[in-house]
C-alpha positions in Angstrom: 0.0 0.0 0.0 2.9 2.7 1.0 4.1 1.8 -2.6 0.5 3.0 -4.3 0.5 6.0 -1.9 3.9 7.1 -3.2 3.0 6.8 -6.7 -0.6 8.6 -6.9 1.3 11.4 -4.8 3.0 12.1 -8.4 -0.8 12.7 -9.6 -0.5 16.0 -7.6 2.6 17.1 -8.7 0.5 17.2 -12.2 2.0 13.7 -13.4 -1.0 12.0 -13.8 -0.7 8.9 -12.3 3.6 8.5 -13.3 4.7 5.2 -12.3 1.6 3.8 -11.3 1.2 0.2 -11.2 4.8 -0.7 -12.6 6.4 -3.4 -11.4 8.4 -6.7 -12.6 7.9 -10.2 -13.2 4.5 -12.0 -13.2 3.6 -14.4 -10.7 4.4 -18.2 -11.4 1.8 -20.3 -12.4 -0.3 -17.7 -14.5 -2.6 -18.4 -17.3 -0.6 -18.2 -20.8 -3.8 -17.7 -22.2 -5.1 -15.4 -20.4 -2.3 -12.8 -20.1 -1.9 -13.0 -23.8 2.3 -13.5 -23.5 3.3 -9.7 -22.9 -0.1 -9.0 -22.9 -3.2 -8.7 -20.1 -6.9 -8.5 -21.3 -9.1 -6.9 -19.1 -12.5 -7.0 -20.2 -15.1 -3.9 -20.6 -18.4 -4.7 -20.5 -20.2 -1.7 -21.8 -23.7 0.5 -22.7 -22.0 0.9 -26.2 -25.2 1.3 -28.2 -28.8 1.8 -26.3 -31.0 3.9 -24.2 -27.7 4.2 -21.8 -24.9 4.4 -24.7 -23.1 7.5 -23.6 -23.0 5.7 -20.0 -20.8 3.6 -21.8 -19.2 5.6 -24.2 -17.6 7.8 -21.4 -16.6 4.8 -19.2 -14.8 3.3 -21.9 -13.3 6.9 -22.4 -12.3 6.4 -18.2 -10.8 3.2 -19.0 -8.8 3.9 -22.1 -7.2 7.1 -20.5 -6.4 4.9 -17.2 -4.9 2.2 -19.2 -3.0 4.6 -21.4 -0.9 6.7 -18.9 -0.4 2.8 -17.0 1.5 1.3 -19.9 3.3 4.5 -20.7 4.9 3.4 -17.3 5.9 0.3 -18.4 2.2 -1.6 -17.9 1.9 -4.0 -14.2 3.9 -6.6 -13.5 6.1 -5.7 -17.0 2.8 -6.3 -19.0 1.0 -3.8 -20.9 -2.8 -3.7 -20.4 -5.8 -4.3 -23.5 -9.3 -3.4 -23.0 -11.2 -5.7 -24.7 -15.1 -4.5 -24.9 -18.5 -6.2 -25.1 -21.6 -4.3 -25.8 -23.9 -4.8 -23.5 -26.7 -2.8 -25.7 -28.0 -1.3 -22.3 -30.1 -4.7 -22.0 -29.3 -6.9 -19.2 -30.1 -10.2 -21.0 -27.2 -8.6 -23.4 -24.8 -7.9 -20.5 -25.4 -11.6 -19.6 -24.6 -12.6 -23.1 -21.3 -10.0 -23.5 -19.9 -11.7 -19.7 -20.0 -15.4 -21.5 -18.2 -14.0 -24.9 -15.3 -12.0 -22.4 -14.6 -15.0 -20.2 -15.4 -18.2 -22.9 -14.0 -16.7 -26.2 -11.6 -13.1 -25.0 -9.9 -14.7 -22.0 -9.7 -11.7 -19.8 -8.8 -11.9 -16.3 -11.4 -9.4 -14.4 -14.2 -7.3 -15.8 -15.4 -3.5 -15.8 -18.6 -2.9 -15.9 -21.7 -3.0 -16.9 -22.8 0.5 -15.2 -26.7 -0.1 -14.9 -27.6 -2.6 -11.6 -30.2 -4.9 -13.6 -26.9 -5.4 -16.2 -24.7 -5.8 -13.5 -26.5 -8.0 -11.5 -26.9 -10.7 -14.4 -23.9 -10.3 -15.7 -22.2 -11.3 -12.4 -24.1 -14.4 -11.9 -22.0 -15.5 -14.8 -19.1 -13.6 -13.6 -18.6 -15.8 -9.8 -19.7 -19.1 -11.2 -16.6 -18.7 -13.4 -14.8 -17.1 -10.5 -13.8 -13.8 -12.2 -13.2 -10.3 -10.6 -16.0 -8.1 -11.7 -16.0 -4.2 -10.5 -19.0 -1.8 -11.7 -18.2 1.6 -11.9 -21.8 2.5 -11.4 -24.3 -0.2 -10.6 -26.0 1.2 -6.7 -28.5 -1.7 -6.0 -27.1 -3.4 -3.0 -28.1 -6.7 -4.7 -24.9 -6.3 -6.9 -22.5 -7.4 -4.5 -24.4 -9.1 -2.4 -27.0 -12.2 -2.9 -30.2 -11.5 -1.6 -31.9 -14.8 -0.5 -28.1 -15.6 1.4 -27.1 -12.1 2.4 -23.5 -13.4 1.7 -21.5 -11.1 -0.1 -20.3 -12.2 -4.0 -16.4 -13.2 -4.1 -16.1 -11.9 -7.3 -18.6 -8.8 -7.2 -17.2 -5.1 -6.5 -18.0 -1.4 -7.0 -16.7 1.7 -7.3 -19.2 3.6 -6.2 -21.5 4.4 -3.2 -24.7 2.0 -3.1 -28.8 3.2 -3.2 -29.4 3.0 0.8 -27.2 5.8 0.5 -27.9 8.1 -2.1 -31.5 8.0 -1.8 -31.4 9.2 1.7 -28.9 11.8 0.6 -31.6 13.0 -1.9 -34.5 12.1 0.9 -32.3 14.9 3.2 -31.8 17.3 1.1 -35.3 17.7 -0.3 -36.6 18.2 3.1 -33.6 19.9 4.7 -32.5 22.4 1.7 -35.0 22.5 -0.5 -37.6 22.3 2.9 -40.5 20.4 0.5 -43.1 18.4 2.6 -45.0 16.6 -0.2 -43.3 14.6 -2.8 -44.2 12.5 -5.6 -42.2 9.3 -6.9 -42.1 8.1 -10.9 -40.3 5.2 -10.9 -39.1 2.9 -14.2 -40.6 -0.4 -12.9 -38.0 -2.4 -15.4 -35.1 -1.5 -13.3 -33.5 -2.7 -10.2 -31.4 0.9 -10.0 -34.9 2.6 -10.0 -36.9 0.6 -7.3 -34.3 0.9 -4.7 -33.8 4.2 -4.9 -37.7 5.0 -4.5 -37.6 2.5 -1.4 -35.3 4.4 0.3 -36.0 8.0 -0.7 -39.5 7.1 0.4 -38.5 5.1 3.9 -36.1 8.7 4.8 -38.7 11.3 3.2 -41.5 9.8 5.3 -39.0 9.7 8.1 -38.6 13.0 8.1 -42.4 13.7 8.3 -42.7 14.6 4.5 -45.6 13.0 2.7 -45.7 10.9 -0.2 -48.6 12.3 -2.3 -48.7 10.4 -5.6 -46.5 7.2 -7.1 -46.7 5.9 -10.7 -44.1 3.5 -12.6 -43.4 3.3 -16.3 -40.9 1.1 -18.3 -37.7 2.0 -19.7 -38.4 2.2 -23.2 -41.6 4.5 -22.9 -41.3 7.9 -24.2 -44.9 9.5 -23.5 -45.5 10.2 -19.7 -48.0 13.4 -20.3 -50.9 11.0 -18.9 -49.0 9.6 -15.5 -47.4 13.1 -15.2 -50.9 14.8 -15.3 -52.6 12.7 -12.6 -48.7 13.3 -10.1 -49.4 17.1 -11.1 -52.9 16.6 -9.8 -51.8 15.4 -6.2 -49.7 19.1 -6.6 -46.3 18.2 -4.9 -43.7 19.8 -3.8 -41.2 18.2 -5.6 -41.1 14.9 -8.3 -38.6 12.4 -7.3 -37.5 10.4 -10.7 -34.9 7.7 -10.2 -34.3 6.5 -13.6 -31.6 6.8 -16.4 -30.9 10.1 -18.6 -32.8 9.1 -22.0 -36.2 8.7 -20.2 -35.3 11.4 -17.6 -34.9 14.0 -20.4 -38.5 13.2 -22.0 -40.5 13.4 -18.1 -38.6 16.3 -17.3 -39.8 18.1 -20.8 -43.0 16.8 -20.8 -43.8 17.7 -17.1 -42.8 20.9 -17.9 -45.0 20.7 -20.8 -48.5 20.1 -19.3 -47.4 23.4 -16.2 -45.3 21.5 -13.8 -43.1 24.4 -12.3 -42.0 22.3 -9.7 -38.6 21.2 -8.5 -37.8 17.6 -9.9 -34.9 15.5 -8.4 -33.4 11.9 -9.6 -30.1 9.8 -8.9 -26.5 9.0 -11.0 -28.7 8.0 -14.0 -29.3 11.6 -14.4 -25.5 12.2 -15.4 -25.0 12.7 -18.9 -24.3 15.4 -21.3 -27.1 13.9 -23.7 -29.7 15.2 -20.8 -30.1 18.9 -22.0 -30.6 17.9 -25.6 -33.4 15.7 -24.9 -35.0 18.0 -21.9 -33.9 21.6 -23.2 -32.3 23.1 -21.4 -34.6 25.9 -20.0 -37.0 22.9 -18.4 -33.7 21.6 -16.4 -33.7 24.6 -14.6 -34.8 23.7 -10.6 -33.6 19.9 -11.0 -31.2 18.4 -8.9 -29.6 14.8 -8.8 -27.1 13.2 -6.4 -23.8 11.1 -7.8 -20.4 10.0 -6.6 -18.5 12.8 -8.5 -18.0 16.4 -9.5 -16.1 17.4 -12.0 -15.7 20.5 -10.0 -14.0 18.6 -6.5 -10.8 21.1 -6.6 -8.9 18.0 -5.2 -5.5 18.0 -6.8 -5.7 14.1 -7.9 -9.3 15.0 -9.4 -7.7 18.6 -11.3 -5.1 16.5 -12.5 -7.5 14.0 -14.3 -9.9 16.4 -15.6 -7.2 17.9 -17.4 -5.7 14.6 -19.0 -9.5 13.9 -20.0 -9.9 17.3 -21.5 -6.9 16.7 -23.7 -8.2 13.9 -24.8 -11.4 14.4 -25.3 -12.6 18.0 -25.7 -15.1 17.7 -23.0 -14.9 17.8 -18.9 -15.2 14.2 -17.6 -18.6 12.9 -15.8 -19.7 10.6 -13.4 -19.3 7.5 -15.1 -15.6 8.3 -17.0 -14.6 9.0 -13.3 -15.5 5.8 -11.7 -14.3 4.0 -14.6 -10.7 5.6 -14.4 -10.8 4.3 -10.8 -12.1 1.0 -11.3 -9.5 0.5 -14.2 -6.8 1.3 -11.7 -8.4 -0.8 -9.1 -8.4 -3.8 -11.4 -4.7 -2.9 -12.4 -3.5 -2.9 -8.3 -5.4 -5.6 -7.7 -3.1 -7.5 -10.2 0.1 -6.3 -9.2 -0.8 -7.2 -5.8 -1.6 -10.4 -6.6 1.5 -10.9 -8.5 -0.7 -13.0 -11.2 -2.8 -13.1 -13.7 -4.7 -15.8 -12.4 -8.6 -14.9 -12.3 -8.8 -15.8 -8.5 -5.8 -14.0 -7.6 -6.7 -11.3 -9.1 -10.5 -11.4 -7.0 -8.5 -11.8 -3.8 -6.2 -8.8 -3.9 -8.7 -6.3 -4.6 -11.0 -7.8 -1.9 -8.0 -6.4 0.1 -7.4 -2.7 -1.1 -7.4 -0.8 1.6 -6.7 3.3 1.2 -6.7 3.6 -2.6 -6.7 7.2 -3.4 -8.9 7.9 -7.0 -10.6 10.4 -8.5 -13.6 10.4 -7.3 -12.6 9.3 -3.4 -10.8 6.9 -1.3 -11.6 3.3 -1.8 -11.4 0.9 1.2 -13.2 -2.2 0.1 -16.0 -3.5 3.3 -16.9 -6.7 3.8 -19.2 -6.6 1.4 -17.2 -5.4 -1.3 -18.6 -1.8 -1.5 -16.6 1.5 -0.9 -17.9 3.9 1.8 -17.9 7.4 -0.2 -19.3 10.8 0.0 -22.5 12.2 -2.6 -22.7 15.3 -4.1 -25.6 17.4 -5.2 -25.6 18.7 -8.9 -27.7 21.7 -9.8 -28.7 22.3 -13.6 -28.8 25.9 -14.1 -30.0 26.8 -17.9 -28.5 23.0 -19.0 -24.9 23.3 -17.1 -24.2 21.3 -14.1 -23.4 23.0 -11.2 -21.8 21.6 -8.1 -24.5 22.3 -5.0 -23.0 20.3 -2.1 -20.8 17.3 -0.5 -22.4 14.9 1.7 -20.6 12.7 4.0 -21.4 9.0 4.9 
């Protein structure tokens, strides 16, 4: 660990990330096949194409930037790293499909992504029975790393972000502590996991804090007309709508709730995080929305100035929630193999259950027993389509 420490401390001397992860030898005994000679395949299972593609799109951006400044080191362990990607097609019965092609056909030795729970969740099912590290970036529902009928954690199931107990009773809070709303409604997409935890516990906190839930209604991700459920929620008249679903059918609520004389404030979680969101809402009918997410590209820590810039350069645009917790899970996967000395699968699911104090982007990572990081939320604004950092809340 004092070895990591030492080289992310270059990160704030504006090197992003010099020397990380170098190192020499492999451990005996590792799969030829696997490691690809010179070679070690980590796999990216992705939102590529979709309703969720730029979720994808920008972690794959996270990854390739991580991966890029690690072999310019000299790789981990003397091996350089390849991201090989799957397209999950934002479908989880296509995440399950890209996991089998990754391990069966592409031989990689762990896995980023998917970043949507439902995708993650099926995926890894496939993932421990074939006893390969798996680390979302993004996927919240507890579920992910963590079987529900056992409550035994999965020994092959990580993330990199916070989980939903957590963020919807960050959002719970600060409606009724900052925004001070007493009556709130809840549209939830009833076709994903992400979506129906964060409504329970919005709801279980909100209620907690003697607020009101005055109307809930469901749709399905696909849908694209909500005038009709959004008229009878505007006809209960709350405070504030709570809409815990991804950006694509975020953007169409949001414009059409504006459309039928909804002035009120609307709220949502992660999903909300993408720069595809003003074009689909306009921008003028973001205004008075909030959402809550692991990362700001504004945090004016010196590890997080340093990677915005590197993305910048790269990419013309300032990195969001998902590029950021892809960079860190890509250089969670790579310590996790120079720890283990191996590119055995196993190994590999072994050391990172055992990262303690890694330093990334979008926070420390310290890996519980149930294989989730504790980590603060912040609270974007969107003022006239730009994203503005509101506030940091602490676990």
């Amino acid at each position: 660990m004092k070895r990591m420490t030492k080289l992310l401390s270059v990160l704030t001397a504006g090197a992003l990330f010099a020397g990380v992860l170098s190192g020499c030898g492999g451990g005996s005994g590792e799969k030829k096949a696997a490691s690809g000679g010179d070679t070690i395949k980590i796999g990216g299972l992705l939102e590529m194409t979709g309703g969720s593609a730029s979720f994808g799109i920008s972690s794959k951006n996270g990854v390739d930037l991580a991966f890029k400044d690690i072999n310019a080191k000299g790789g981990v362990n003397g091996k350089k790293l390849e991201l090989v990607v799957a397209d999950d097609k934002s479908e989880a019965s296509e995440a399950a499909n890209g996991m089998q092609k990754l391990i069966s056909q592409d031989k990689v030795v762990a896995i980023i992504g998917p970043n949507q729970s439902s995708a993650v969740i099926a995926s890894g099912a496939i993932a421990n029975s074939a006893k390969i590290a798996q680390i979302t970036p993004m996927g919240t529902n507890p579920d992910v790393t963590v079987d529900p009928s056992t409550k035994k954690t999965k020994e092959y199931s990580f993330r990199a972000c916070f989980i939903d107990p957590f963020q919807g009773t960050v959002m719970a809070n600060f409606a009724a502590k900052d925004l001070k709303v007493t009556k709130a409604a809840i549209l939830i997409d009833n076709s994903s996991d992400y979506s129906k935890g964060l409504a329970a516990f919005f709801k279980e906190t909100f209620v907690k804090l003697n607020g009101s839930i005055v109307a809930e209604e469901a749709f399905l991700q696909k849908d694209t007309d909500f005038k009709s459920t959004l008229t009878k929620i505007k006809a209960a008249n709350p405070d504030i709508i709570y809409v815990p679903a991804y950006y694509q059918e975020v953007g169409l609520i949001v414009k059409q709730a504006r459309e039928i004389g909804y002035e009120g404030v609307m709220v949502g979680g992660d999903g909300w995080d993408s720069s595809k969101l003003p074009e689909i809402a306009g921008k003028e009918a973001l205004n008075k929305t909030y959402f809550s997410s692991p990362y700001s590209p504004d945090d004016i820590s010196d590890i997080n100035k340093a990677f915005v810039t590197a993305y910048e350069k790269d990419y013309k645009s300032k990195p969001d929630v998902f590029a950021a917790l892809a960079y860190d899970s890509a250089l969670l996967v790579a310590k996790a193999i120079e720890d283990a000395k191996s590119t055995e699968p196993a190994k590999i699911a072994a050391a990172m259950a055992k990262i303690s104090g890694f330093k990334g982007v979008s926070g420390d990572v310290t890996f519980n027993e149930q294989h989730n990081p504790i980590k603060s939320a912040v609270i974007i604004e969107h003022v006239n389509g730009a994203q503005i950092f509101k506030t940091k809340v602490n676990p």
